[in-house]
PyMOL CGO cylinders between C-alpha atoms (Angstrom):
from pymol import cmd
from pymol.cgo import CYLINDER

trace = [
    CYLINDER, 0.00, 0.00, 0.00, 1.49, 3.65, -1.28, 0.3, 1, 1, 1, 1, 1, 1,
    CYLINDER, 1.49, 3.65, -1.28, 1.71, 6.25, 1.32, 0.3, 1, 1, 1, 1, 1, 1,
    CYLINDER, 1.71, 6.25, 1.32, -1.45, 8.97, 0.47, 0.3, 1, 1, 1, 1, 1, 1,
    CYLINDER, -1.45, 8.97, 0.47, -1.53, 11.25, 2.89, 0.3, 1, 1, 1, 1, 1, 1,
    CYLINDER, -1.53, 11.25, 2.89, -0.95, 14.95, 1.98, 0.3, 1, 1, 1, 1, 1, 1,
    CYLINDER, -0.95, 14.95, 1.98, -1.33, 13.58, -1.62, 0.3, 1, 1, 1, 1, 1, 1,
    CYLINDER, -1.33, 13.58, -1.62, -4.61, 15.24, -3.85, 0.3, 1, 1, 1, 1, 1, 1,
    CYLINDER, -4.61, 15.24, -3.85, -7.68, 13.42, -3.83, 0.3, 1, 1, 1, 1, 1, 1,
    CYLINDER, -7.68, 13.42, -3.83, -7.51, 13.08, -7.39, 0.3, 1, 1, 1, 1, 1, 1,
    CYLINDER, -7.51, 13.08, -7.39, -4.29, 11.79, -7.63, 0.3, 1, 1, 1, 1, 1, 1,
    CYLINDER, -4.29, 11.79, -7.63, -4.51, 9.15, -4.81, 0.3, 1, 1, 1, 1, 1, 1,
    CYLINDER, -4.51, 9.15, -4.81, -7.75, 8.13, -6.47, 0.3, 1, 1, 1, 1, 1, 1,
    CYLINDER, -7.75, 8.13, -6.47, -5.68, 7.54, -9.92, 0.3, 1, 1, 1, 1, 1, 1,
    CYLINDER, -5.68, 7.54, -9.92, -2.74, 5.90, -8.24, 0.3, 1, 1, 1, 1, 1, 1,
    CYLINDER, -2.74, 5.90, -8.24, -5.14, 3.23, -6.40, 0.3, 1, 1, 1, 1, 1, 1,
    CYLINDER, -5.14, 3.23, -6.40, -7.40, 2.80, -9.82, 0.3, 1, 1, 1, 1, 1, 1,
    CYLINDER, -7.40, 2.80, -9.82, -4.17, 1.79, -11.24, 0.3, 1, 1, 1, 1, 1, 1,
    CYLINDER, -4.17, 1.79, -11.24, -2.62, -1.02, -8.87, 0.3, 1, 1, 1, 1, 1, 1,
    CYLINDER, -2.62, -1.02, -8.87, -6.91, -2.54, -9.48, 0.3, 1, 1, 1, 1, 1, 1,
    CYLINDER, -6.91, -2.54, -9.48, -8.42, -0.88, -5.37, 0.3, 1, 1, 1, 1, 1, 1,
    CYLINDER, -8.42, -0.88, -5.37, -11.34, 0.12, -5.18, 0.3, 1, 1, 1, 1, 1, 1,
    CYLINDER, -11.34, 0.12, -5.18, -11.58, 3.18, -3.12, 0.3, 1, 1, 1, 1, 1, 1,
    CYLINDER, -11.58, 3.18, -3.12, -14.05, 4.81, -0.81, 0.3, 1, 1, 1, 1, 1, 1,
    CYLINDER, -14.05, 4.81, -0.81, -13.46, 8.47, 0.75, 0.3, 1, 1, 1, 1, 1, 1,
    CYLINDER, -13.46, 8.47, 0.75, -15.09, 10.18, 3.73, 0.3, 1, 1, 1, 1, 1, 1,
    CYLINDER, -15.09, 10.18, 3.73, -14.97, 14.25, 3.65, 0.3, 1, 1, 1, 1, 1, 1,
    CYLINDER, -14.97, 14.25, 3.65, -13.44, 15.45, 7.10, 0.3, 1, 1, 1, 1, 1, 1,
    CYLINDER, -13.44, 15.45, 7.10, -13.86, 18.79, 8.10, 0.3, 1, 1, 1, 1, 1, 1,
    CYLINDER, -13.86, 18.79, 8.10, -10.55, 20.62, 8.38, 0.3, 1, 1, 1, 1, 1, 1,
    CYLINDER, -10.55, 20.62, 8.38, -9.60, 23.95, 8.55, 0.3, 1, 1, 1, 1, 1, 1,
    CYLINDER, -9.60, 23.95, 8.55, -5.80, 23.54, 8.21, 0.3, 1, 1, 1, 1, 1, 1,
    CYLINDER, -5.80, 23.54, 8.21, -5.25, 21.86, 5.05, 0.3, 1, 1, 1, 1, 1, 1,
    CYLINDER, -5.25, 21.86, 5.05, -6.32, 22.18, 1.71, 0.3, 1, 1, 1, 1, 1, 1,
    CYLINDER, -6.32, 22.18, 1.71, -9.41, 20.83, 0.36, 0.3, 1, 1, 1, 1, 1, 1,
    CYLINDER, -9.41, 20.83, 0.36, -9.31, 17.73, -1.36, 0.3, 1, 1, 1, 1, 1, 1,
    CYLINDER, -9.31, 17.73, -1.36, -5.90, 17.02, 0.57, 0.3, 1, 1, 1, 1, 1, 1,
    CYLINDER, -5.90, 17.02, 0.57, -5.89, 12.96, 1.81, 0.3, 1, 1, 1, 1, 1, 1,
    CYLINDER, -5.89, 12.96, 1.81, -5.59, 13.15, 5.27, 0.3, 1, 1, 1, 1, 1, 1,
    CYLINDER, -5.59, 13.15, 5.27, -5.50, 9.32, 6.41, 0.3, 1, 1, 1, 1, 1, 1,
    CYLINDER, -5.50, 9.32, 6.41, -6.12, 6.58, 4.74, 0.3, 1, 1, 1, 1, 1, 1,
    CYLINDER, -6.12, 6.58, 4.74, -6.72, 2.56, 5.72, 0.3, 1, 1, 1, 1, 1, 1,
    CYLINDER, -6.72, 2.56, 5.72, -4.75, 0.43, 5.35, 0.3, 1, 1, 1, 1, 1, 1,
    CYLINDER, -4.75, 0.43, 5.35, -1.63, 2.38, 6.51, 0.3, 1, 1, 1, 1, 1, 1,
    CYLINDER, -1.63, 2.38, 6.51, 0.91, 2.45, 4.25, 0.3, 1, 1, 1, 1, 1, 1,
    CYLINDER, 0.91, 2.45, 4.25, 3.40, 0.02, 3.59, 0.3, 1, 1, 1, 1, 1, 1,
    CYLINDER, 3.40, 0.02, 3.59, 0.81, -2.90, 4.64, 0.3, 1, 1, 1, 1, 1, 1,
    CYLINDER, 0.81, -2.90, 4.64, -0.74, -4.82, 1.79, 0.3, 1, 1, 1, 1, 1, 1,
    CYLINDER, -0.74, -4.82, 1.79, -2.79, -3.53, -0.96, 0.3, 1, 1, 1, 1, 1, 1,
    CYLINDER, -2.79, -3.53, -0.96, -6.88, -4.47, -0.10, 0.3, 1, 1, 1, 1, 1, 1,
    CYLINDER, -6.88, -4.47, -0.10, -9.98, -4.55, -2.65, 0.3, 1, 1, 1, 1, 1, 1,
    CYLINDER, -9.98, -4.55, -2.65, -10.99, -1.45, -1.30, 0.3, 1, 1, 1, 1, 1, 1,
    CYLINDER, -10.99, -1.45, -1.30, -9.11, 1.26, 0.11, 0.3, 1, 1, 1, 1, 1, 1,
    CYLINDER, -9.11, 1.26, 0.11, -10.74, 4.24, 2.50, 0.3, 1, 1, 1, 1, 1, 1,
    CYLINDER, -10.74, 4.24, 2.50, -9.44, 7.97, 2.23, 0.3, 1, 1, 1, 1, 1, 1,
    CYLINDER, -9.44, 7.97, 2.23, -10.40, 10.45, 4.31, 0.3, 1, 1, 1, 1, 1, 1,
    CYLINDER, -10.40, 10.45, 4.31, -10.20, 13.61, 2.39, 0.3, 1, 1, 1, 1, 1, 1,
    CYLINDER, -10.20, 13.61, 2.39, -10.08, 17.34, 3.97, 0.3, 1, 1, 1, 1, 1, 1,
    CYLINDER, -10.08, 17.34, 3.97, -13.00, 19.17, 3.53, 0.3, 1, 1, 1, 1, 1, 1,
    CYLINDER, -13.00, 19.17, 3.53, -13.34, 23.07, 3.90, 0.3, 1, 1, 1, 1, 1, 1,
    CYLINDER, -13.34, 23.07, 3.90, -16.51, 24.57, 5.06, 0.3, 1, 1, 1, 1, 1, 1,
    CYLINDER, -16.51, 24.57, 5.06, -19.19, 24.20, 7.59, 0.3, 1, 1, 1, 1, 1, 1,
    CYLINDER, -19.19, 24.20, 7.59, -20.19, 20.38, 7.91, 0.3, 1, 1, 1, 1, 1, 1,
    CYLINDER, -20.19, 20.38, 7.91, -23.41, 19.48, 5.73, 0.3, 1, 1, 1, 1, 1, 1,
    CYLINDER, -23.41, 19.48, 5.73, -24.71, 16.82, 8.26, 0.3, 1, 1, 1, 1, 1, 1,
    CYLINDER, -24.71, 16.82, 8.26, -24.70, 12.94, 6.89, 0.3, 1, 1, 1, 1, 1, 1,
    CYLINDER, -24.70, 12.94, 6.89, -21.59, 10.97, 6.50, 0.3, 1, 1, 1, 1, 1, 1,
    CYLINDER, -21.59, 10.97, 6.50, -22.30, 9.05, 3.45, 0.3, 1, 1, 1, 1, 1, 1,
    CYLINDER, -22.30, 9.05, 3.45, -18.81, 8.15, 1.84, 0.3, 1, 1, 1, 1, 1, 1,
    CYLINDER, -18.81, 8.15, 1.84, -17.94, 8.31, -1.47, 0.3, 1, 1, 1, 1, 1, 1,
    CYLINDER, -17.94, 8.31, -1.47, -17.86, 4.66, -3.63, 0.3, 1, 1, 1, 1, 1, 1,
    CYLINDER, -17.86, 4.66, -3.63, -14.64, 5.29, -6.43, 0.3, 1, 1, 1, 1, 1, 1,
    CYLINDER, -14.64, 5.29, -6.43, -14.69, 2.46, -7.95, 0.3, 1, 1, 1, 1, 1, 1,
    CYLINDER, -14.69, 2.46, -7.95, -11.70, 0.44, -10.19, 0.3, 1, 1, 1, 1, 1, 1,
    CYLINDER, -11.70, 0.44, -10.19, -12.31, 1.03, -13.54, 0.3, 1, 1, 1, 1, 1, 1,
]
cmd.load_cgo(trace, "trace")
């Protein structure tokens, strides 16, 4: 499993579509980083490489209520 944390959304999303994960992300609200900025992810890294992957990504803003993830999956 790469290491995605501090890595874009977008690009963690690519990098996991490639080695065949699925991936599922959770917005977390976070004032300090970036939006769209991975901010943990399971498994950690260096363990091995699942089905399906979770991100949480940083989310700016005030909270909309619900915490439905996002489904990403392998295409």
């Amino acid at each position: 499993m790469p290491d995605l944390v501090e890595m874009s959304e977008t690009d963690a999303i690519d990098t996991l579509r490639l080695l065949g994960a699925e991936v599922v992300t959770t917005d977390e609200f976070q004032a300090t980083q970036a939006t769209g900025t991975v901010l943990a992810q399971e498994p950690a890294a260096g363990e091995a490489l699942p089905a399906i992957v979770h991100l949480s990504v940083a989310e700016a803003g005030i909270p909309r209520g619900g915490s439905g993830g996002k489904h990403c999956g392998a295409h």
